[in-house]
mmCIF file of the protein (N, C-alpha, C, O) and its ligand, coordinates in Angstrom:
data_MODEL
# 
_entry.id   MODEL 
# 
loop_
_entity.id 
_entity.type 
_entity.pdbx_number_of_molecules 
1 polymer     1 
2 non-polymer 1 
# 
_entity_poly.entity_id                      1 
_entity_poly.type                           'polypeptide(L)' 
_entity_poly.nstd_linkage                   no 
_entity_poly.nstd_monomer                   no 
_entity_poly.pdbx_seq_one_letter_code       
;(UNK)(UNK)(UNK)(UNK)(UNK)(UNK)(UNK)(UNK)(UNK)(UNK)(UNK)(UNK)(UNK)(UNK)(UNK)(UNK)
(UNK)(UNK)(UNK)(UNK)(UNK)(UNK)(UNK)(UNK)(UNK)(UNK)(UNK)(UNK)(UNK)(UNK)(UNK)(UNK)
(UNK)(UNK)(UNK)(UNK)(UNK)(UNK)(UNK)(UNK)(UNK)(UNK)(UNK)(UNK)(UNK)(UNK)(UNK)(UNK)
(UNK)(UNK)(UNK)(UNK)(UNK)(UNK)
;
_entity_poly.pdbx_seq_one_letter_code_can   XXXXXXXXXXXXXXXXXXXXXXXXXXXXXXXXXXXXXXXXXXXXXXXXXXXXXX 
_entity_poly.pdbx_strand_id                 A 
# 
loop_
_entity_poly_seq.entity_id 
_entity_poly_seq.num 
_entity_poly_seq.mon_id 
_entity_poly_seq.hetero 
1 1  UNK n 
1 2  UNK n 
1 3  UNK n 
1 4  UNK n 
1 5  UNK n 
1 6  UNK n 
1 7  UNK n 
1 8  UNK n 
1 9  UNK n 
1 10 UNK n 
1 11 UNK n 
1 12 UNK n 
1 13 UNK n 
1 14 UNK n 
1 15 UNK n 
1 16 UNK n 
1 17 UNK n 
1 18 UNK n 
1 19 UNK n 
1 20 UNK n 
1 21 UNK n 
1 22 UNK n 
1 23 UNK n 
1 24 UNK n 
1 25 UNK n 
1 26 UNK n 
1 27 UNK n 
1 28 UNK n 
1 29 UNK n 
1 30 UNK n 
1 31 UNK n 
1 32 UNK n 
1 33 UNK n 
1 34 UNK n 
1 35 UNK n 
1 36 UNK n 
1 37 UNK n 
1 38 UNK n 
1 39 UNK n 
1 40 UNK n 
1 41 UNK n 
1 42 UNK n 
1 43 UNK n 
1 44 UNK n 
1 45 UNK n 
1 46 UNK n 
1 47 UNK n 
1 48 UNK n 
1 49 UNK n 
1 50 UNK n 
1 51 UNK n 
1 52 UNK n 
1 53 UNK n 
1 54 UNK n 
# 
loop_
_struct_asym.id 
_struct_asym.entity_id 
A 1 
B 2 
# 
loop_
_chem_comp.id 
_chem_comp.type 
_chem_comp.mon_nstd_flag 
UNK 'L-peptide linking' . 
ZN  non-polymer         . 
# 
_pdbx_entity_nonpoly.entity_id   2 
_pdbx_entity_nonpoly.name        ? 
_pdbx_entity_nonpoly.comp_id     ZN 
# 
_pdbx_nonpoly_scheme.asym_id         B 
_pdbx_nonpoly_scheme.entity_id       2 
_pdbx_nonpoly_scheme.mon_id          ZN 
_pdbx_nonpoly_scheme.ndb_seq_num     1 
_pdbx_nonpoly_scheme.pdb_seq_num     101 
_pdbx_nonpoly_scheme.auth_seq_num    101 
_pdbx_nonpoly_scheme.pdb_mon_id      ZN 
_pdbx_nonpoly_scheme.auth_mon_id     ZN 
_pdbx_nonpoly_scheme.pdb_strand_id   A 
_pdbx_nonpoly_scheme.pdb_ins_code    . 
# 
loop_
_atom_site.group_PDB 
_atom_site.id 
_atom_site.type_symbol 
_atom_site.label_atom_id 
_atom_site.label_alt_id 
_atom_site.label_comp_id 
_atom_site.label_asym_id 
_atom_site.label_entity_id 
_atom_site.label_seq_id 
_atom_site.pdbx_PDB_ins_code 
_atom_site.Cartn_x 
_atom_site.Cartn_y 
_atom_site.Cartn_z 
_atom_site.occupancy 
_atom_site.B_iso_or_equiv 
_atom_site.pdbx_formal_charge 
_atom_site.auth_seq_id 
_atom_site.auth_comp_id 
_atom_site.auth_asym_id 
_atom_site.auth_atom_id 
_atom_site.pdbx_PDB_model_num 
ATOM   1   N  N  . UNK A 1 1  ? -7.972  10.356 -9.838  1.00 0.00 ? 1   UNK A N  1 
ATOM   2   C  CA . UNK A 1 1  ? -7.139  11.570 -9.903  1.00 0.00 ? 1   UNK A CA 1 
ATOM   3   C  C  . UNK A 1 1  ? -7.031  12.015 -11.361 1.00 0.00 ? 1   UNK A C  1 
ATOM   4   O  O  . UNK A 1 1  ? -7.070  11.161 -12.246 1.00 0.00 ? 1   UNK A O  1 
ATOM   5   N  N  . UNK A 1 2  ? -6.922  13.080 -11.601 1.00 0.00 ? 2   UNK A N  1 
ATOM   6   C  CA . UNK A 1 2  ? -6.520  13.862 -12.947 1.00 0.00 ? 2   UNK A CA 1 
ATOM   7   C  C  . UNK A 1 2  ? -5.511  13.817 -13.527 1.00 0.00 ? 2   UNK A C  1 
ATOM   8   O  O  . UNK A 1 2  ? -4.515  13.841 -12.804 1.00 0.00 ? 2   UNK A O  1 
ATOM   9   N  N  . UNK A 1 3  ? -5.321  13.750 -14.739 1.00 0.00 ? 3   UNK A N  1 
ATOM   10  C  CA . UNK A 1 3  ? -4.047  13.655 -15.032 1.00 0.00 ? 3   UNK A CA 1 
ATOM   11  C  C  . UNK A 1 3  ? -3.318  14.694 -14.972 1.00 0.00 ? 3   UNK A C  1 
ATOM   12  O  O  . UNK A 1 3  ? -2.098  14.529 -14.934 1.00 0.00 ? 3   UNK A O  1 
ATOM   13  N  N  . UNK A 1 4  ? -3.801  15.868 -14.951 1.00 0.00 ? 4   UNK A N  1 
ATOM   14  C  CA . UNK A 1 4  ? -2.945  17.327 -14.503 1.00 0.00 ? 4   UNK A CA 1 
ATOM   15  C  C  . UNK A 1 4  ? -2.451  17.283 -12.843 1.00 0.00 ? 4   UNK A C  1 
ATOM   16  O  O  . UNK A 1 4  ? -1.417  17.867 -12.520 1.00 0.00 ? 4   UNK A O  1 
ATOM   17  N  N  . UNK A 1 5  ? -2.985  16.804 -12.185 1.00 0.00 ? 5   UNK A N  1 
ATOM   18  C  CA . UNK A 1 5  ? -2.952  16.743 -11.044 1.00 0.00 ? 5   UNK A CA 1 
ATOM   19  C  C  . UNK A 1 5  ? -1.788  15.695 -10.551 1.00 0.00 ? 5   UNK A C  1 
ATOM   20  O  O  . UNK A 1 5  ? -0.959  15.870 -9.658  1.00 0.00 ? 5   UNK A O  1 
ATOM   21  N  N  . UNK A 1 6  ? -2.009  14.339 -11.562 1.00 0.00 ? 6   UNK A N  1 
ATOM   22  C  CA . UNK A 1 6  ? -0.728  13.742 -11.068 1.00 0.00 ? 6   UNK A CA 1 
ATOM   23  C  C  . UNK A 1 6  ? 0.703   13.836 -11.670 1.00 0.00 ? 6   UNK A C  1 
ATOM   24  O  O  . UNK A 1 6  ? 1.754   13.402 -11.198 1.00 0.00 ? 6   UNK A O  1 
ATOM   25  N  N  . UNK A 1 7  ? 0.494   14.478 -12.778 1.00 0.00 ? 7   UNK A N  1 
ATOM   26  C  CA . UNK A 1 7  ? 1.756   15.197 -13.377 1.00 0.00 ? 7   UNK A CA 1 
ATOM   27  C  C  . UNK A 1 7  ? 2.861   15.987 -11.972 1.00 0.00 ? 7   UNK A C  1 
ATOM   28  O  O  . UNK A 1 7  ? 4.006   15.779 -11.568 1.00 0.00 ? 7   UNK A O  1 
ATOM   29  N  N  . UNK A 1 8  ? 1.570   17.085 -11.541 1.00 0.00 ? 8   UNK A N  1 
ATOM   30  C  CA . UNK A 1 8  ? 1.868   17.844 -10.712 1.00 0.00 ? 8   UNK A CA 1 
ATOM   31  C  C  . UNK A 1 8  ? 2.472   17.308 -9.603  1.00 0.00 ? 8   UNK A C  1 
ATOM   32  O  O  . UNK A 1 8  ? 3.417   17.951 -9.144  1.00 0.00 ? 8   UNK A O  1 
ATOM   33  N  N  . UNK A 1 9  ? 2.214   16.470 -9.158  1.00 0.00 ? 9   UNK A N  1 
ATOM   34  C  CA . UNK A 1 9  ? 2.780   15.551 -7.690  1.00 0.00 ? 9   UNK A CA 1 
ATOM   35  C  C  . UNK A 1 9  ? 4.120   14.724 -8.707  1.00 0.00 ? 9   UNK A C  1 
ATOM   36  O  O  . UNK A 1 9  ? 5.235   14.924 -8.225  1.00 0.00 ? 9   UNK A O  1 
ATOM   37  N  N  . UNK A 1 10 ? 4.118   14.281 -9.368  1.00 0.00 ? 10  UNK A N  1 
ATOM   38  C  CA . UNK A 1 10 ? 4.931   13.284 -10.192 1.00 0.00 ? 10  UNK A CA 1 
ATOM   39  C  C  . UNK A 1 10 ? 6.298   14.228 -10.084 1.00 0.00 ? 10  UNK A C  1 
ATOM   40  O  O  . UNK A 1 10 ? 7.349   13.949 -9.506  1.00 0.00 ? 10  UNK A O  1 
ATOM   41  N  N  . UNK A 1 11 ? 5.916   15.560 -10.899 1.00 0.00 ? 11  UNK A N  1 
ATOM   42  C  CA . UNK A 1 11 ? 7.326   16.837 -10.774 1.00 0.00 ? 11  UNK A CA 1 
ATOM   43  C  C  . UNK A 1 11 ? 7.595   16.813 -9.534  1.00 0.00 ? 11  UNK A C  1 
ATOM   44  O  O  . UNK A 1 11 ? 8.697   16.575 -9.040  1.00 0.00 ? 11  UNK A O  1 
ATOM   45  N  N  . UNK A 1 12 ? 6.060   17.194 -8.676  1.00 0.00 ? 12  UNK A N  1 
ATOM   46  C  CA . UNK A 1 12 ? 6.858   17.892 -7.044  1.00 0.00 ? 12  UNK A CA 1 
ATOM   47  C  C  . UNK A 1 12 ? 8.051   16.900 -7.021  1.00 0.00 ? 12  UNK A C  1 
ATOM   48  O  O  . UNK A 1 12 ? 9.181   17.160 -7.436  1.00 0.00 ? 12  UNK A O  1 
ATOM   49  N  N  . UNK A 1 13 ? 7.621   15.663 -6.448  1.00 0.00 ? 13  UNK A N  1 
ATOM   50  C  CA . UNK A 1 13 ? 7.927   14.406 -6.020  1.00 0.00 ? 13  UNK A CA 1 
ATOM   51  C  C  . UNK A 1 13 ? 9.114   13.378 -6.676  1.00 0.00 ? 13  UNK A C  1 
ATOM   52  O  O  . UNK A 1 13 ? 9.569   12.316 -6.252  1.00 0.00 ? 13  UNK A O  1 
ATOM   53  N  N  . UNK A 1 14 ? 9.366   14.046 -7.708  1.00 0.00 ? 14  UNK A N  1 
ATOM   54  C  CA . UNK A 1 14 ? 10.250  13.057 -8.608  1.00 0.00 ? 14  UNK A CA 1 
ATOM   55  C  C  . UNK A 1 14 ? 11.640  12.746 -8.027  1.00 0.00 ? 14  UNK A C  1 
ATOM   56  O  O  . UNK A 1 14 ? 12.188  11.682 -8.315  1.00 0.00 ? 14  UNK A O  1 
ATOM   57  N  N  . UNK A 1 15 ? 12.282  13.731 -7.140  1.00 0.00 ? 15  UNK A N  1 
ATOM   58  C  CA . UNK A 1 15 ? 13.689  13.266 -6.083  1.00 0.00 ? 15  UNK A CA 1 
ATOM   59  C  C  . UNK A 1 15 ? 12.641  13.227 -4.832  1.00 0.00 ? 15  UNK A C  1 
ATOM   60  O  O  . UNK A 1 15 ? 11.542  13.713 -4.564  1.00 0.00 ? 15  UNK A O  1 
ATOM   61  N  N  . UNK A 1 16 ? 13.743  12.251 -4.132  1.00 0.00 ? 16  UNK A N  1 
ATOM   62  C  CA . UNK A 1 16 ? 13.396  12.182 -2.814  1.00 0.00 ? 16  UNK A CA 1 
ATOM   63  C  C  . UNK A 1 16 ? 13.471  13.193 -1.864  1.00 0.00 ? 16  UNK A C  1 
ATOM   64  O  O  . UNK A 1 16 ? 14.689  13.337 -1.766  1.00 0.00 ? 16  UNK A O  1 
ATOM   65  N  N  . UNK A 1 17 ? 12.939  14.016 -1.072  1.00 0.00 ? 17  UNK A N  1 
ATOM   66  C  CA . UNK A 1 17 ? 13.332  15.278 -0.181  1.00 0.00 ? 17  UNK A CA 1 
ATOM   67  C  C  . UNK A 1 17 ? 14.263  14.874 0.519   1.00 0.00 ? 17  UNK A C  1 
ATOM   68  O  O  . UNK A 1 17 ? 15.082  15.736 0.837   1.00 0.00 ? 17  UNK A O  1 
ATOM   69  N  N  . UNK A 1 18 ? 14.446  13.772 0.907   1.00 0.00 ? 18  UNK A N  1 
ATOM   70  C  CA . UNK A 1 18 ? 15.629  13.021 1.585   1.00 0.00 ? 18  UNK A CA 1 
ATOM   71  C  C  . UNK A 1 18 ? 16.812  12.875 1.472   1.00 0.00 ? 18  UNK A C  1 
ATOM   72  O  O  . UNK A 1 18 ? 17.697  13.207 2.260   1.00 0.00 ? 18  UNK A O  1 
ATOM   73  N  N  . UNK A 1 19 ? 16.914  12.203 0.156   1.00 0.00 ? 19  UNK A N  1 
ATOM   74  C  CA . UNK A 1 19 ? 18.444  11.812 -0.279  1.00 0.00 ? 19  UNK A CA 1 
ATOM   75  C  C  . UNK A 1 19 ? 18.465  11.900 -1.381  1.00 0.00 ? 19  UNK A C  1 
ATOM   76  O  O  . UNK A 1 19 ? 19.123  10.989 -1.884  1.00 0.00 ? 19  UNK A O  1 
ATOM   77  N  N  . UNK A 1 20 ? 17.671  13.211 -2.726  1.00 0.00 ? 20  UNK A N  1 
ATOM   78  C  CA . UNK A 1 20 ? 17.351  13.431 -3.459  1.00 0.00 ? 20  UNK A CA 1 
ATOM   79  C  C  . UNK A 1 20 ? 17.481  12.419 -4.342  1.00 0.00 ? 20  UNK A C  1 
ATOM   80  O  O  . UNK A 1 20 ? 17.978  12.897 -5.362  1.00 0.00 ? 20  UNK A O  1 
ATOM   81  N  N  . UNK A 1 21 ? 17.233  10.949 -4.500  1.00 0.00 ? 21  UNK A N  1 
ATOM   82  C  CA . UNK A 1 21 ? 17.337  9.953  -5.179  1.00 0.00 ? 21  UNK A CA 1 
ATOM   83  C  C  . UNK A 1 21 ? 16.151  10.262 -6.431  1.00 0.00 ? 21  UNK A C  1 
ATOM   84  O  O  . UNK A 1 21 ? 15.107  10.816 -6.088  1.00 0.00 ? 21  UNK A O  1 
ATOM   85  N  N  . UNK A 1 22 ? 16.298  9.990  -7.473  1.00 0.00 ? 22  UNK A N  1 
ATOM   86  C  CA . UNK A 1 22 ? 15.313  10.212 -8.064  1.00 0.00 ? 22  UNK A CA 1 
ATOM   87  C  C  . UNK A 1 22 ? 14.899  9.707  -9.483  1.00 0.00 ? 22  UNK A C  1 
ATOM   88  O  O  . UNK A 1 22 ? 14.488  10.072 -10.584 1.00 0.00 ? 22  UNK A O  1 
ATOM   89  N  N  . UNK A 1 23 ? 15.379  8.335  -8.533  1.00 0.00 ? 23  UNK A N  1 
ATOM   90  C  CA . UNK A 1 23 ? 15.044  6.836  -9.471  1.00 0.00 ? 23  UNK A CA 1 
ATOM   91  C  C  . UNK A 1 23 ? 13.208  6.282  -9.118  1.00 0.00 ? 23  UNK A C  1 
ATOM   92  O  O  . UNK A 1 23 ? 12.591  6.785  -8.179  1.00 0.00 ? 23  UNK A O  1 
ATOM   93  N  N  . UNK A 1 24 ? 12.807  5.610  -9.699  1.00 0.00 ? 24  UNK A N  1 
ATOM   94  C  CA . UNK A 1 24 ? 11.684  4.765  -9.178  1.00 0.00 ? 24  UNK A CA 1 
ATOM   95  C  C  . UNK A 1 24 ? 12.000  3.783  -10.071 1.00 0.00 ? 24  UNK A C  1 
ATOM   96  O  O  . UNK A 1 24 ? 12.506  3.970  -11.177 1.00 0.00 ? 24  UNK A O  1 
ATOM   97  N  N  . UNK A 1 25 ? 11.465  1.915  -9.204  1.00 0.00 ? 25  UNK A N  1 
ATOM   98  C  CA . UNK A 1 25 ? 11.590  0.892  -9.825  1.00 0.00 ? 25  UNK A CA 1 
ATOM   99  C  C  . UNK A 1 25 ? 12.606  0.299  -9.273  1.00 0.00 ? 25  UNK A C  1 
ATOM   100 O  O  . UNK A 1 25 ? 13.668  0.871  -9.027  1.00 0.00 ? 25  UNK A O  1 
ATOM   101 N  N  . UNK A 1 26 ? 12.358  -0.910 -9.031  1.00 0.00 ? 26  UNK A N  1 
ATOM   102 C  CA . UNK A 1 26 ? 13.446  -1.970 -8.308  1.00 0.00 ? 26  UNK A CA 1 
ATOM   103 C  C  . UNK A 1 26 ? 13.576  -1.659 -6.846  1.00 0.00 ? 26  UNK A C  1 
ATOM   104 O  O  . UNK A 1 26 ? 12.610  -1.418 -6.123  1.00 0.00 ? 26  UNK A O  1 
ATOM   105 N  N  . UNK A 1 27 ? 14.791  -1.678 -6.466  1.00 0.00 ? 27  UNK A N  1 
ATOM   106 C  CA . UNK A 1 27 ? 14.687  -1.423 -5.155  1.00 0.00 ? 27  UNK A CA 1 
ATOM   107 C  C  . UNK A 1 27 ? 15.132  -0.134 -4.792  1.00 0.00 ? 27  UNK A C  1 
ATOM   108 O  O  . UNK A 1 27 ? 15.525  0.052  -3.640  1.00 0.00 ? 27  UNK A O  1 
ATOM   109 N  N  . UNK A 1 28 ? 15.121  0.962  -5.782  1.00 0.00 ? 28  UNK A N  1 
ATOM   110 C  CA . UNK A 1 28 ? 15.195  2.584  -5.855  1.00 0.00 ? 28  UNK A CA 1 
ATOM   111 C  C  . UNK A 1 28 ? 14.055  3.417  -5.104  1.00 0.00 ? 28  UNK A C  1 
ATOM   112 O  O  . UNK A 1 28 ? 14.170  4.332  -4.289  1.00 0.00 ? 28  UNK A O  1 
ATOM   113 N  N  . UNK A 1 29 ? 13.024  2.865  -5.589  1.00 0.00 ? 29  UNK A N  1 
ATOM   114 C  CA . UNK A 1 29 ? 11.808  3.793  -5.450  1.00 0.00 ? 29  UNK A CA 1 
ATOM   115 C  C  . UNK A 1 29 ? 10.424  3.275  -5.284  1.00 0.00 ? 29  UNK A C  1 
ATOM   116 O  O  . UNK A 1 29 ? 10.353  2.062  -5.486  1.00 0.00 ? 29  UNK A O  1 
ATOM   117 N  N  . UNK A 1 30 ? 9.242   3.891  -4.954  1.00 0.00 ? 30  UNK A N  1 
ATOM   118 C  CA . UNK A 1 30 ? 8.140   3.613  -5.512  1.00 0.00 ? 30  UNK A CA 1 
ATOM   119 C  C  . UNK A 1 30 ? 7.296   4.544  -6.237  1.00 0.00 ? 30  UNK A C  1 
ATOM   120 O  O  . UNK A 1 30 ? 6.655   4.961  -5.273  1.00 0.00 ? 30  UNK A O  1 
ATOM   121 N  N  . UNK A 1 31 ? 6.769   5.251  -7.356  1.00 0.00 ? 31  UNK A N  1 
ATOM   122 C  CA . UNK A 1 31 ? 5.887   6.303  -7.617  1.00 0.00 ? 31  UNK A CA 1 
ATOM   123 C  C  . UNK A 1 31 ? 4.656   5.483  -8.152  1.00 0.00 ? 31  UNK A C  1 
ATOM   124 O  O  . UNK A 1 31 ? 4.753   4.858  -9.207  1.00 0.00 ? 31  UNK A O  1 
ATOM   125 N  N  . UNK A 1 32 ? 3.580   5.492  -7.466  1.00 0.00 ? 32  UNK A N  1 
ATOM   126 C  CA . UNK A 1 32 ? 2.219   4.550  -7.464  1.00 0.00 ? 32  UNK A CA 1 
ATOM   127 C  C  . UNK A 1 32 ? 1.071   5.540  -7.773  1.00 0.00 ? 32  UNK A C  1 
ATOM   128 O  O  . UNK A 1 32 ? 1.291   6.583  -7.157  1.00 0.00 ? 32  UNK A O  1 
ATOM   129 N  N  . UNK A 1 33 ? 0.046   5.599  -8.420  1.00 0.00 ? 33  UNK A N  1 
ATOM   130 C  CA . UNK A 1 33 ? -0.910  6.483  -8.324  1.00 0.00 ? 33  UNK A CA 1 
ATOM   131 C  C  . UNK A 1 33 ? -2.189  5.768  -8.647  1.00 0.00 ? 33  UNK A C  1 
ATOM   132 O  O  . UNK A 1 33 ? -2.556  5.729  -9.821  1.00 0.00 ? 33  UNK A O  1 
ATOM   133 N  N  . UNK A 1 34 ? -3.033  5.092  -7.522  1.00 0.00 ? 34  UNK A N  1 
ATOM   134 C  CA . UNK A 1 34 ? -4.083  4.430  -7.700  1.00 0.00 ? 34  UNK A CA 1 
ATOM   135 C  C  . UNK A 1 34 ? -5.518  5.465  -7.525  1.00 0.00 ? 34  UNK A C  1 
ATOM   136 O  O  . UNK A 1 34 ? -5.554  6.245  -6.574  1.00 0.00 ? 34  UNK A O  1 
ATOM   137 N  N  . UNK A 1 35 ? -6.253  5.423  -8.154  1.00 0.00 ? 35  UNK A N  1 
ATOM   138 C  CA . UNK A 1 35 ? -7.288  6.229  -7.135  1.00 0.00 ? 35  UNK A CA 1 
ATOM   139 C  C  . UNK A 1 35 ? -6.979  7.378  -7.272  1.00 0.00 ? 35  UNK A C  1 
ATOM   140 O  O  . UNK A 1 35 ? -6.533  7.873  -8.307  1.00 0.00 ? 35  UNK A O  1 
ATOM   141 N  N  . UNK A 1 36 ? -7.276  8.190  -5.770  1.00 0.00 ? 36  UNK A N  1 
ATOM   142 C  CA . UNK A 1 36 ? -6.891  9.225  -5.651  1.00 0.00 ? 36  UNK A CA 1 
ATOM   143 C  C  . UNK A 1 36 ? -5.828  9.680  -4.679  1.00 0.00 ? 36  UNK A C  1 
ATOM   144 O  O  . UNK A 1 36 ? -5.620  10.771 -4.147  1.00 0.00 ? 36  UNK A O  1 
ATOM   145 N  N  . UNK A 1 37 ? -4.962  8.021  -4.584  1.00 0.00 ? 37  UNK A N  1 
ATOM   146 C  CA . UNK A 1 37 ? -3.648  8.032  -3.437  1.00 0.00 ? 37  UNK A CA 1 
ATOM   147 C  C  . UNK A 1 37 ? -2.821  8.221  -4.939  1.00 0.00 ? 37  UNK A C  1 
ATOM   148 O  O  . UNK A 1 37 ? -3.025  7.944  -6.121  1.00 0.00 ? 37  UNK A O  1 
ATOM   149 N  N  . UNK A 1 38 ? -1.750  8.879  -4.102  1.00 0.00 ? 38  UNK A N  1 
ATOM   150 C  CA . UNK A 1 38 ? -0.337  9.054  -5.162  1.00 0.00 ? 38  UNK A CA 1 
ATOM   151 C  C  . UNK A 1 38 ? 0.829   8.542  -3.726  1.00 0.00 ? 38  UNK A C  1 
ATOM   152 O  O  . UNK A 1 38 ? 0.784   9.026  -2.595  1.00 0.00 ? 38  UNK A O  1 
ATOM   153 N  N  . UNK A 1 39 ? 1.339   7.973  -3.979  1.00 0.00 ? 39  UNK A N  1 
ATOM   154 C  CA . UNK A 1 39 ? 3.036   7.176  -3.286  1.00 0.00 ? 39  UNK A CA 1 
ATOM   155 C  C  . UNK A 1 39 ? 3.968   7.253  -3.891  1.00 0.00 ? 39  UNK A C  1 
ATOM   156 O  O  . UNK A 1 39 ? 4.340   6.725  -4.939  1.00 0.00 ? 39  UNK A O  1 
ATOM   157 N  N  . UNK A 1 40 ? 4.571   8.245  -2.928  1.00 0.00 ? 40  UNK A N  1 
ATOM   158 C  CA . UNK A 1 40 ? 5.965   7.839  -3.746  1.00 0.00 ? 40  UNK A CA 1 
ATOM   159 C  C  . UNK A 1 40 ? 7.088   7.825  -2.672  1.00 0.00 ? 40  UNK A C  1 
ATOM   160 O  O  . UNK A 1 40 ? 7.317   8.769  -1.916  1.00 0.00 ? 40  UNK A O  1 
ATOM   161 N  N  . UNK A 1 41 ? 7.952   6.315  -2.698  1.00 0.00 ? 41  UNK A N  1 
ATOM   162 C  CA . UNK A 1 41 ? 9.001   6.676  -1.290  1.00 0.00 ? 41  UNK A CA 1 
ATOM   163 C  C  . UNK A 1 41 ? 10.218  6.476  -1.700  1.00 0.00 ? 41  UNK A C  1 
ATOM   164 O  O  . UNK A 1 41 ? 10.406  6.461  -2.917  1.00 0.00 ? 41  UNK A O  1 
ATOM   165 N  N  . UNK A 1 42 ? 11.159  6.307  -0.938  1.00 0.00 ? 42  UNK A N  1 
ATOM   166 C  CA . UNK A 1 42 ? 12.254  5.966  -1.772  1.00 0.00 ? 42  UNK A CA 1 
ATOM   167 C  C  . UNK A 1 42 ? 13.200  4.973  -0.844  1.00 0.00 ? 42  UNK A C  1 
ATOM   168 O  O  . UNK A 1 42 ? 12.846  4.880  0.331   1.00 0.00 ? 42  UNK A O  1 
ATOM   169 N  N  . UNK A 1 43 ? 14.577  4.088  -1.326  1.00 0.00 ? 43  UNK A N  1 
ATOM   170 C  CA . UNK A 1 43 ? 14.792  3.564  -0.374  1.00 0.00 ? 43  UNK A CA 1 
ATOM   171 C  C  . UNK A 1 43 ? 15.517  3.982  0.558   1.00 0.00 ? 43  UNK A C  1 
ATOM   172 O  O  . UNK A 1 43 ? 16.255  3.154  1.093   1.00 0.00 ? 43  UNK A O  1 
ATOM   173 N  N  . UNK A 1 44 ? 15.528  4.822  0.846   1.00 0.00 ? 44  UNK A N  1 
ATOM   174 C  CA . UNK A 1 44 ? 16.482  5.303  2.093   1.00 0.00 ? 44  UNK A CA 1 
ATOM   175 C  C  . UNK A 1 44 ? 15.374  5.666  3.642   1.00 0.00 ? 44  UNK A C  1 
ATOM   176 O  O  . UNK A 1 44 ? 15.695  6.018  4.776   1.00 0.00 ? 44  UNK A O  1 
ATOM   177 N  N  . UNK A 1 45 ? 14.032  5.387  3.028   1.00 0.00 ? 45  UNK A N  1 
ATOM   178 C  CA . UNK A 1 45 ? 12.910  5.091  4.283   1.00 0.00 ? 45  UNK A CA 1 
ATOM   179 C  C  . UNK A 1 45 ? 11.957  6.324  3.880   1.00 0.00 ? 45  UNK A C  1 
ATOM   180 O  O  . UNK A 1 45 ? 10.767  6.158  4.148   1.00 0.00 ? 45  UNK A O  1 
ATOM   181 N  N  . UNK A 1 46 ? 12.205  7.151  3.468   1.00 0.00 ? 46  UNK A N  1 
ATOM   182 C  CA . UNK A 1 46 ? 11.592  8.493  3.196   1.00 0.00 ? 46  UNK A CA 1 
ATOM   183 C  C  . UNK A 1 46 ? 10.352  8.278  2.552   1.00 0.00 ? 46  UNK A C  1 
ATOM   184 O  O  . UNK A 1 46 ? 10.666  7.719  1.502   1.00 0.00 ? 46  UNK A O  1 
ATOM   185 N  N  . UNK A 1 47 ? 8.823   8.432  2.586   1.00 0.00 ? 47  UNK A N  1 
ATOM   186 C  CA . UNK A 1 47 ? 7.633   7.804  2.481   1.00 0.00 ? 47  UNK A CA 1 
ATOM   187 C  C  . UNK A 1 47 ? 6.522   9.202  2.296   1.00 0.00 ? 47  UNK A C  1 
ATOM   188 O  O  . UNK A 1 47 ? 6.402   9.872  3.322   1.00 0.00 ? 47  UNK A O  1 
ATOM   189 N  N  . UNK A 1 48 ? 5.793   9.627  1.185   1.00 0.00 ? 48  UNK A N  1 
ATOM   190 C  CA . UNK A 1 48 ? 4.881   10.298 0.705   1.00 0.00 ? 48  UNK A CA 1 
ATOM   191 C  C  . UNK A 1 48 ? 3.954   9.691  0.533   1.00 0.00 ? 48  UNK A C  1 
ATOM   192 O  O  . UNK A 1 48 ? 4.125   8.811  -0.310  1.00 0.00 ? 48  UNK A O  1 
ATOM   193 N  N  . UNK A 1 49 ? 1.988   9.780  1.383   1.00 0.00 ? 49  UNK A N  1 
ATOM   194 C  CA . UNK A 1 49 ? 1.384   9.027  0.703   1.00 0.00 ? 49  UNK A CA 1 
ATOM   195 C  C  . UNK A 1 49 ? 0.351   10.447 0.615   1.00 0.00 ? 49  UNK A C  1 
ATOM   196 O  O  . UNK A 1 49 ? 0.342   11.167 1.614   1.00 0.00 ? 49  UNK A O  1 
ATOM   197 N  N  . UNK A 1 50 ? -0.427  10.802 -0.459  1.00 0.00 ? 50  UNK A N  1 
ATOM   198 C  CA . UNK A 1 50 ? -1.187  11.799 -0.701  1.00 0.00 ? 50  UNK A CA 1 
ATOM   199 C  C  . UNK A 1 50 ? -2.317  11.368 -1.132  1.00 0.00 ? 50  UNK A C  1 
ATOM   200 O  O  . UNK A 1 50 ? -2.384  10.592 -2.085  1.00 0.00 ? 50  UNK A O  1 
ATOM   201 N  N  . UNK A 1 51 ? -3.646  11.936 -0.310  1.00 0.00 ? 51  UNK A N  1 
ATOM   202 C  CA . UNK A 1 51 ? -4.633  11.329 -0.926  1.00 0.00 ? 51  UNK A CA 1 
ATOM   203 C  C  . UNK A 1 51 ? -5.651  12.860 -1.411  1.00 0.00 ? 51  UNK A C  1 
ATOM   204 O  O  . UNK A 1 51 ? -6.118  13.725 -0.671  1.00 0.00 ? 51  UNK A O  1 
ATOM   205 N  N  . UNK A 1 52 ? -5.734  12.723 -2.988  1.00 0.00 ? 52  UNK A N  1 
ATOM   206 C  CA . UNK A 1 52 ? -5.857  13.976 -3.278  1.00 0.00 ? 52  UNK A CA 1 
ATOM   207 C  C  . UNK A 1 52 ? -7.875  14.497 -3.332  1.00 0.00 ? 52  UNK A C  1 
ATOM   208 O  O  . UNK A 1 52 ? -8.408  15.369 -4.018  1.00 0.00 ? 52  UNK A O  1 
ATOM   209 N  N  . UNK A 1 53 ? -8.430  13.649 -2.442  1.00 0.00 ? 53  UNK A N  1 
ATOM   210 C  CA . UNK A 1 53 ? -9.652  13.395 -2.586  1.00 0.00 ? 53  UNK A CA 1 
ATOM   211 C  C  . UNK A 1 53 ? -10.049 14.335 -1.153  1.00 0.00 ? 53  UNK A C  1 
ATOM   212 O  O  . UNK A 1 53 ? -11.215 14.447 -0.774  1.00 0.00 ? 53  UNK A O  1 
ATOM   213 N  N  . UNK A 1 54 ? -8.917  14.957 -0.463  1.00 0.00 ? 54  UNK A N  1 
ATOM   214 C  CA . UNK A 1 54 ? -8.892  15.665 0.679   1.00 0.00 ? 54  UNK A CA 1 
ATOM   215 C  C  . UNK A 1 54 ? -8.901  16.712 0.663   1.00 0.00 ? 54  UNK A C  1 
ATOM   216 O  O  . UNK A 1 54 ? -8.877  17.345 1.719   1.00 0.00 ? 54  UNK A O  1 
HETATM 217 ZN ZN . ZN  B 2 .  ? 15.745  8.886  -0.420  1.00 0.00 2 101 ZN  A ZN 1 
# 
């Protein structure tokens, strides 16, 4: 993935659409960007996995 590209998901994504939490790390969050998957969930169950190769 690009780094413009995961900036871009990083902003969308940075609160949860859920429970606008908008921590990552520990048992807050996850924001992962391997590849061309980006994850980001949070703990209240709410789960984004994007694979930008689509
Ligand atoms: Zn949440």
């Amino acid at each position: 993935m690009n780094a413009l590209k995961a900036i871009q998901l990083m902003n969308k994504y940075s609160k949860c659409k859920k429970c606008g939490n908008d921590k990552v790390g520990g048992d807050e969050g996850v924001l992962s960007v391997e590849d061309n998957i980006f994850i980001r969930s949070c703990k209240c169950g709410w789960e984004i996995e994007i694979d930008t190769d689509k």
